[in-house]
FILOKOL-485383 format. One line per 10 residues: number of its first residue (from 1); their letters; for each residue x, y, z of C-alpha. Coordinates in pm, 1 decimal, padded with zeros to 6 digits. Layout:
BEGIN
NUM	a	X:Y:Z ~ ...;
//
This chain:
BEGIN
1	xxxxxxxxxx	05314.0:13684.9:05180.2 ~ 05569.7:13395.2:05071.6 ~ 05913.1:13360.8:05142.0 ~ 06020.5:13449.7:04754.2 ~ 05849.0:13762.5:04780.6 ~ 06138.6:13908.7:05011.0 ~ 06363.4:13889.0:04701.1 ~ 06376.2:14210.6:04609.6 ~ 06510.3:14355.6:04945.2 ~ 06767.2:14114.2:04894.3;
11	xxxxxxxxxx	07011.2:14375.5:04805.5 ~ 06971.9:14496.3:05192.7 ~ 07131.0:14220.5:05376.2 ~ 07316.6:14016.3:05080.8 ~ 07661.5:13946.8:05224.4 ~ 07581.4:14104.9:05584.3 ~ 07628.0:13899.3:05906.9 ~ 07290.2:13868.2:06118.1 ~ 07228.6:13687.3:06451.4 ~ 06914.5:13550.0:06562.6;
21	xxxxxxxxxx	06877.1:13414.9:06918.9 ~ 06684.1:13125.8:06942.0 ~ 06668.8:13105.8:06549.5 ~ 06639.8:12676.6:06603.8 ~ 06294.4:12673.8:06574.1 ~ 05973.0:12880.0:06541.9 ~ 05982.0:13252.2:06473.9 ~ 06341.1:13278.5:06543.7 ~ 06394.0:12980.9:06274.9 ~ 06124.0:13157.2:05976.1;
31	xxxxxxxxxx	06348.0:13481.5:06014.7 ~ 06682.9:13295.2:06021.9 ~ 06565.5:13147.6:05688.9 ~ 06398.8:13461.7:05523.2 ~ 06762.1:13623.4:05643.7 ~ 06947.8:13356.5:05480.5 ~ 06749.0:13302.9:05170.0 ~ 06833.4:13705.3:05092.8 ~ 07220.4:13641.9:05095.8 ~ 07298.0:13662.9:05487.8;
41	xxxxxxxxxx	07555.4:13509.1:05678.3 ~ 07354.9:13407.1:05990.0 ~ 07445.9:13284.7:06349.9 ~ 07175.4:13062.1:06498.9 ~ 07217.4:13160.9:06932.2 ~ 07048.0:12887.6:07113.5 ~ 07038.5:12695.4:07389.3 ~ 07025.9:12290.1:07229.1 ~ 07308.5:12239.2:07053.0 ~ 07163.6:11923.2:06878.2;
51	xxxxxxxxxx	06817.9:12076.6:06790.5 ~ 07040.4:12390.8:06658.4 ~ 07237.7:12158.8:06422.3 ~ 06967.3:12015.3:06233.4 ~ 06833.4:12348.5:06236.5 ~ 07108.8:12464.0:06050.5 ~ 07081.8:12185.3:05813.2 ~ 06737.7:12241.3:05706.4 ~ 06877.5:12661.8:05710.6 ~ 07156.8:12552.6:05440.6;
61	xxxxxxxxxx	06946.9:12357.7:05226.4 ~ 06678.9:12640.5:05208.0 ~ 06904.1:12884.6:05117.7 ~ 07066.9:12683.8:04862.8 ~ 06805.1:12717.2:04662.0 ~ 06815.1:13102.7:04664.8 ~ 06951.2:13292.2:04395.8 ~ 07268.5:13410.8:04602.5 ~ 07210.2:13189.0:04909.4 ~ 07379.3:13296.3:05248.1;
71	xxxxxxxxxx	07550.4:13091.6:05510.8 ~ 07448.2:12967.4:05857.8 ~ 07625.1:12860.6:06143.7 ~ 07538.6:12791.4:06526.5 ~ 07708.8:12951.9:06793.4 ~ 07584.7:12835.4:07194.2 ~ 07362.1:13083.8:07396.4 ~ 07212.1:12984.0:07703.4 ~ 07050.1:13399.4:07767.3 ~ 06985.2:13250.4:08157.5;
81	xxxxxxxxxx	07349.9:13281.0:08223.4 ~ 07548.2:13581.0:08187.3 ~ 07849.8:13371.0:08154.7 ~ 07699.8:13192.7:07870.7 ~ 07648.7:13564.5:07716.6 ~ 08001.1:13632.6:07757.4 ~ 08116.9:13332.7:07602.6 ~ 07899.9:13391.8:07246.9 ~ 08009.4:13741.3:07240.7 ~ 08383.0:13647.0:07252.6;
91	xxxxxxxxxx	08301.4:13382.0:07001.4 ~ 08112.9:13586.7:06762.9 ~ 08363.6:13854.7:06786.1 ~ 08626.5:13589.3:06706.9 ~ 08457.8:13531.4:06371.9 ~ 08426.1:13898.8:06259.8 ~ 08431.3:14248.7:06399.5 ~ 08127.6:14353.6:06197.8 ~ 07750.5:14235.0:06301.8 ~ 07447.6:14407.0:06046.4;
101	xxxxxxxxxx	07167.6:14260.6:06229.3 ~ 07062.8:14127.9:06574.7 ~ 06717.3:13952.1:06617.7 ~ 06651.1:13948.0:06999.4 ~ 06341.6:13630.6:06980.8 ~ 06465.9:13368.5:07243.6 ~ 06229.3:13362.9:07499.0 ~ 06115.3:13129.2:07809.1 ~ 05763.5:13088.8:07832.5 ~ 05578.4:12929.9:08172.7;
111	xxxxxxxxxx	05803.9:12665.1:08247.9 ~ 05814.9:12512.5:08636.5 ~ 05895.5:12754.0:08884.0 ~ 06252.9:12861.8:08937.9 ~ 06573.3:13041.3:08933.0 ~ 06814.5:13103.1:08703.6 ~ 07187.6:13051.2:08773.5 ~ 07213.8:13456.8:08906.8 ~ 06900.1:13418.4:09120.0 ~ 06656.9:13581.1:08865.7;
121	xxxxxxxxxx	06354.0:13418.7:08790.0 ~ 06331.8:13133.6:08524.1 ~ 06153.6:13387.5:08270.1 ~ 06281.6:13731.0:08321.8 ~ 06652.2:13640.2:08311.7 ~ 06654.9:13512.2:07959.9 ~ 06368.7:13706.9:07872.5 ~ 06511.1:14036.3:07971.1 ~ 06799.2:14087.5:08115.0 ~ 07033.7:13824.8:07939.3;
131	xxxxxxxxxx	06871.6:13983.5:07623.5 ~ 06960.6:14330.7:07749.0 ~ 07309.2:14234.5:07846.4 ~ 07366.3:14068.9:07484.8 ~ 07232.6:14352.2:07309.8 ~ 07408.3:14593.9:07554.8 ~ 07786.8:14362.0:07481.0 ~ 07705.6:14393.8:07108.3 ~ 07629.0:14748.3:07037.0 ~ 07963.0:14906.3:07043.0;
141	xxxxxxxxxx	08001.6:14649.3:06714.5 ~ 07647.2:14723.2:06582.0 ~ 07762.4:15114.9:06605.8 ~ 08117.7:15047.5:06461.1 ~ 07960.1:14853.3:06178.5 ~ 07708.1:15115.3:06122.8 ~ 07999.9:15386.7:06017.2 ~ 08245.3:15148.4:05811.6 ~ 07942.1:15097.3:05593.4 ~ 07805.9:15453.7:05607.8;
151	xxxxxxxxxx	07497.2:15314.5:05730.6 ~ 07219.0:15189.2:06005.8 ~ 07251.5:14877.3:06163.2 ~ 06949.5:14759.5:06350.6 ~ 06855.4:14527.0:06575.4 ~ 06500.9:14365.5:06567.8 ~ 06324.2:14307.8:06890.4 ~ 06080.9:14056.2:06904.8 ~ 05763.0:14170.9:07151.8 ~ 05403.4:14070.5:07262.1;
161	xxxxxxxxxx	05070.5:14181.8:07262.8 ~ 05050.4:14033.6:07609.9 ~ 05279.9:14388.3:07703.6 ~ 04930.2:14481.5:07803.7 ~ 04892.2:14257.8:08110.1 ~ 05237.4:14311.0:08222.2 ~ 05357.3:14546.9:08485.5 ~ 05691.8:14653.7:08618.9 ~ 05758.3:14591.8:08979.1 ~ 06039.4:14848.8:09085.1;
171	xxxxxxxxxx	06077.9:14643.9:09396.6 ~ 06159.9:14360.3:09245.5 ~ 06293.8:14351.0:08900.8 ~ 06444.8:14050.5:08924.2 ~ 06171.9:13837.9:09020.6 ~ 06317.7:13681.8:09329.1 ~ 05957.3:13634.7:09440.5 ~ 05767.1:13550.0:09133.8 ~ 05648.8:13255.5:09002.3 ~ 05656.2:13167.5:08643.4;
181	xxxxxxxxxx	05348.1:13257.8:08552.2 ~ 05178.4:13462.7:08247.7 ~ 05170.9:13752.2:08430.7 ~ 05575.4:13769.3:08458.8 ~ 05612.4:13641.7:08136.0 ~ 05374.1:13929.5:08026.0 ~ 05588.0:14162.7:08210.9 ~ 05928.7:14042.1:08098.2 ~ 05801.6:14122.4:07720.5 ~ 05683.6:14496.4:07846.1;
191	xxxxxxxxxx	05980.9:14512.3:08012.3 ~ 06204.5:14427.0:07719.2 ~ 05937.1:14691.8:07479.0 ~ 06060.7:14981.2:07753.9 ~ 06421.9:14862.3:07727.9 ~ 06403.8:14854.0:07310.2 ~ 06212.8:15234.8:07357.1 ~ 06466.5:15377.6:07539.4 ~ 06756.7:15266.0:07339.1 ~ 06576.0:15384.9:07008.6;
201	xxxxxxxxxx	06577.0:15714.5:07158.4 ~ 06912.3:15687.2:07227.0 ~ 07115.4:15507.9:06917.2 ~ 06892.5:15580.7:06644.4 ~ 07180.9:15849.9:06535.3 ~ 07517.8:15940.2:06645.1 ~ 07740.2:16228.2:06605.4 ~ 07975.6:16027.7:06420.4 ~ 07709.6:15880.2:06156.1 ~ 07450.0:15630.0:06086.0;
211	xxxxxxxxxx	07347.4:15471.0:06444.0 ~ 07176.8:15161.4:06522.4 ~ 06805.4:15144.2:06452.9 ~ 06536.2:14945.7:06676.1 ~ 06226.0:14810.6:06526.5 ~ 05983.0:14557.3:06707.4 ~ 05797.7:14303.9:06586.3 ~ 05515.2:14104.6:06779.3 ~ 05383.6:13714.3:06636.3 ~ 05062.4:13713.2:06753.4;
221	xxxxxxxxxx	04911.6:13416.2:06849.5 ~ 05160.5:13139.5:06675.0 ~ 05200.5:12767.8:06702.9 ~ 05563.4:12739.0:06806.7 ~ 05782.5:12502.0:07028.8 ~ 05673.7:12733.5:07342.1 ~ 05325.0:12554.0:07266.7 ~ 05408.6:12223.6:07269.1 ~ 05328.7:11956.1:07575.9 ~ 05673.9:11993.3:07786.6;
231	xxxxxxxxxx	05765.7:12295.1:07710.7 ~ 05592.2:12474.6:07969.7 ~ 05430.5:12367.8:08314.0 ~ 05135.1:12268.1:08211.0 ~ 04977.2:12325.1:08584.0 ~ 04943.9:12712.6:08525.3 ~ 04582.2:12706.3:08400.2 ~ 04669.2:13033.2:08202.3 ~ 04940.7:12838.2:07982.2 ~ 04721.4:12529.2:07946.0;
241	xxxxxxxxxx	04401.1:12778.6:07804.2 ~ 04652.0:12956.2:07597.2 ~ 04783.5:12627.1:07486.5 ~ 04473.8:12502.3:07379.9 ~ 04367.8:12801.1:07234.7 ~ 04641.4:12860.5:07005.6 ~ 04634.7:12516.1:06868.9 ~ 04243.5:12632.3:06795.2 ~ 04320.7:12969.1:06629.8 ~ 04733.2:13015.8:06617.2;
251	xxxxxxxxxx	04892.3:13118.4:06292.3 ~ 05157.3:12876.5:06179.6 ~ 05510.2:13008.8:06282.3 ~ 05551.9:13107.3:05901.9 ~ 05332.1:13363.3:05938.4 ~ 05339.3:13501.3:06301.9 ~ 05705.9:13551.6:06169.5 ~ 05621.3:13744.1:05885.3 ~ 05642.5:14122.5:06100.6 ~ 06003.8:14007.5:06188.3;
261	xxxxxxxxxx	06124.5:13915.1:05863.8 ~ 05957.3:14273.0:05730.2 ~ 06204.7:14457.7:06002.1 ~ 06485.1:14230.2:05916.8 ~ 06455.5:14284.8:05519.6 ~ 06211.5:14617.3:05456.1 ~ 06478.8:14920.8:05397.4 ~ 06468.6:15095.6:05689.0 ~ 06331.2:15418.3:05522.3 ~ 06011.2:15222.5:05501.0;
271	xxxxxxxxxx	05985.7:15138.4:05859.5 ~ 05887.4:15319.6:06143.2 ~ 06098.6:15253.9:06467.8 ~ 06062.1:15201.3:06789.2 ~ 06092.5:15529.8:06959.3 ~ 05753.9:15646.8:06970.1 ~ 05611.5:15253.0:07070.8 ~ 05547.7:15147.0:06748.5 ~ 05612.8:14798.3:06634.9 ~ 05464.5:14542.6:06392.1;
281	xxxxxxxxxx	05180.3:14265.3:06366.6 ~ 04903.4:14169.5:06446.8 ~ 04641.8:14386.3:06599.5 ~ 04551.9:14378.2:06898.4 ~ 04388.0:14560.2:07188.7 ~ 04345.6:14522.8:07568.6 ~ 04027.0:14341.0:07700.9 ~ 03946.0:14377.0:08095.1 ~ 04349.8:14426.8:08100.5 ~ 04454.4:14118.7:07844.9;
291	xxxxxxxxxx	04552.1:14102.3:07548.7 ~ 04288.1:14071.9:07271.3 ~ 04435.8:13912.0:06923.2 ~ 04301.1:13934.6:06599.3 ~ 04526.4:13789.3:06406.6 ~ 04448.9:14002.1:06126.4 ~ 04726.2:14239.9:05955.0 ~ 05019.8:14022.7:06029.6 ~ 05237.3:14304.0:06007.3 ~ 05004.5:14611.0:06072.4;
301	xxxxxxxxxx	05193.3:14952.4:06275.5 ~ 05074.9:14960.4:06580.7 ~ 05147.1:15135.1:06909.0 ~ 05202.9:14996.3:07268.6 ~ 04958.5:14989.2:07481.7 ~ 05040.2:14914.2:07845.9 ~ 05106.9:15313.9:08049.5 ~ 05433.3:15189.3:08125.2 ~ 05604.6:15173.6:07811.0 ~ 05409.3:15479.0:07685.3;
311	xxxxxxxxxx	05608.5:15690.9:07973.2 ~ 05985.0:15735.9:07820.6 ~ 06063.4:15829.5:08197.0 ~ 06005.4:15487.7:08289.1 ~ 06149.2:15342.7:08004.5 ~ 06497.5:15540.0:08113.5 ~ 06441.8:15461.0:08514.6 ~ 06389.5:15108.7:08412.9 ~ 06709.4:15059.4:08157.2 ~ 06938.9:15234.3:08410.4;
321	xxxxxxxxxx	06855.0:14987.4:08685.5 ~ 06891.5:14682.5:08431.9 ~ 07247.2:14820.3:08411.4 ~ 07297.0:14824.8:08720.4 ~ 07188.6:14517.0:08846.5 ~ 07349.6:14334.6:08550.9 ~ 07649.5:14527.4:08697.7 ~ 07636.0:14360.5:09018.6 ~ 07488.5:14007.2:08873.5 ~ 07834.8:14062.9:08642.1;
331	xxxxxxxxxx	08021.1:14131.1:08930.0 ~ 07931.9:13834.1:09126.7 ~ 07989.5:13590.6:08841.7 ~ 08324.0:13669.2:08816.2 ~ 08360.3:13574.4:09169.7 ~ 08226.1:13268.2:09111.9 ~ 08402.1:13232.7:08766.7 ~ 08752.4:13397.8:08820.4 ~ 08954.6:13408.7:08512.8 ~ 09263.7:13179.6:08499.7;
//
């Protein structure tokens, strides 16, 4: 499917305002675009400031050659630092009161082994719990924005087949003794499928009105930044094989995007979301406990696989101890960053 073939669910975002994290490059860049080539006013949330500016160059000058092109602008996000969170919620708020769509994509994949700036490890902090504070900050504006317009928001969770080899350590969610490996990256992304589960269940609708509605999306095997030499420590032999193999078989990151840009842009009432574990790509299976990709049906229905994220207990125990740690994390940055 091409980029002009989304032009007919242009009438479901034309005008709306849409943030995608990481949206500089990659997946998070191909939905930006699709988003802003159907009318949206999009925020770019990344890290690089300079790599987000030309991104939102080459943004501008693809949507001005739309029909009703949209507008994009870059706000900083650094999801490692829950400061950093703080800081492009207040901005974003500062700009308008009403947010449509939120694309949770950013994600750290294998880099060198350490901490972030609240002691989590390097993956799992931006991976999952800055995600889950951001989303957490921004859904009392995703709700409010859902009944002024008398309908859903939704937010658009980018996940993995590699949920499949990930587990969740209830002794150490954090990762204060985990390397940076595939296997935590593997569990960060199962971890953030539980955490998008549970609040499905819970937003989906609200007593007032239309809620907020969750739908996943998974890439498959792509050829993005994450896969280029420097991006990621290149002495875990599971990144280096999964390097070279995805520069063998990986879909370009116009198409491993395609799933996302179908939640972003497909009306709702043709989607299913992600309450029952359902989200969208390519299939995939588990073999001897990895993930297996086809990279077939780029944006085939499919349900999670890994136990954990089929139990909705888990998926509840899990999200109330995010919100409590984040709590605490939140607690001790203000001690270190006291407000003047």
């Amino acid at each position: 499917m091409k980029l002009s073939e989304f032009r007919h669910y242009r009438a479901q975002v034309e005008g709306k305002q849409a943030v995608v994290t990481g949206g500089n490059s990659g997946i998070g860049f191909e939905v930006a675009k699709a988003l802003a080539c159907a009318g949206a006013h999009v925020v770019v949330a990344s890290r690089n400031a300079a790599k987000s500016e030309e991104a939102v160059e080459e943004l501008r000058i693809a949507a001005g050659r739309a029909r009703s092109p949209g507008t994009v602008d870059f706000l900083p996000l650094d999801l490692s630092s829950l400061r950093s969170v703080q800081q492009f919620v207040t901005a974003l708020k500062g700009r308008s009161q009403e947010l449509h769509i939120l694309v949770n994509n950013a994600a750290v994949w294998c880099p060198a082994d350490s901490k972030t700036v609240e002691g989590m490890e390097a993956q799992v902090g931006p991976n999952y719990f800055g995600t889950v504070y951001l989303t957490e900050l921004l859904l009392t504006t995703l709700r409010a924005t859902a009944r002024t317009q008398h309908a859903p928001t939704r937010i658009v969770w980018i996940t993995s087949a590699s949920e499949v080899y990930g587990d969740v350590d209830w002794d150490d969610l954090t990762g204060e003794h985990k390397r940076s490996d595939f296997k935590q990256y593997s569990s960060t992304k199962l971890m953030g499928f539980m955490a998008a589960r549970y609040l499905a269940q819970q937003y989906h609708q609200s007593d007032s009105g239309p809620g907020v509605q969750i739908f996943g999306a998974q890439p498959g095997a792509s050829k993005t930044g994450a896969f280029t030499w420097g991006a990621f420590d290149p002495w875990k032999p599971a990144a280096f094989l999964q390097v070279m193999a995805g520069r063998l078989v990986g879909l370009p990151a116009s198409q491993g995007a395609l799933a996302a840009q179908l939640c972003c842009l497909q009306p709702a009432t043709e989607l299913t979301d992600m309450r029952d574990g359902v989200h969208y790509g390519p299939t995939y299976s588990s073999f001897a406990g990895l993930p297996l990709l086809t990279n077939k049906g780029l944006a085939s229905k499919q349900h999670v696989i890994n136990a954990h994220a089929l139990n909705l207990d888990e998926c509840r125990r899990l999200y109330e101890a995010t919100l409590q740690i984040l709590k605490d994390k939140e607690s001790a940055s203000s001690t270190r960053h006291p407000k003047k």
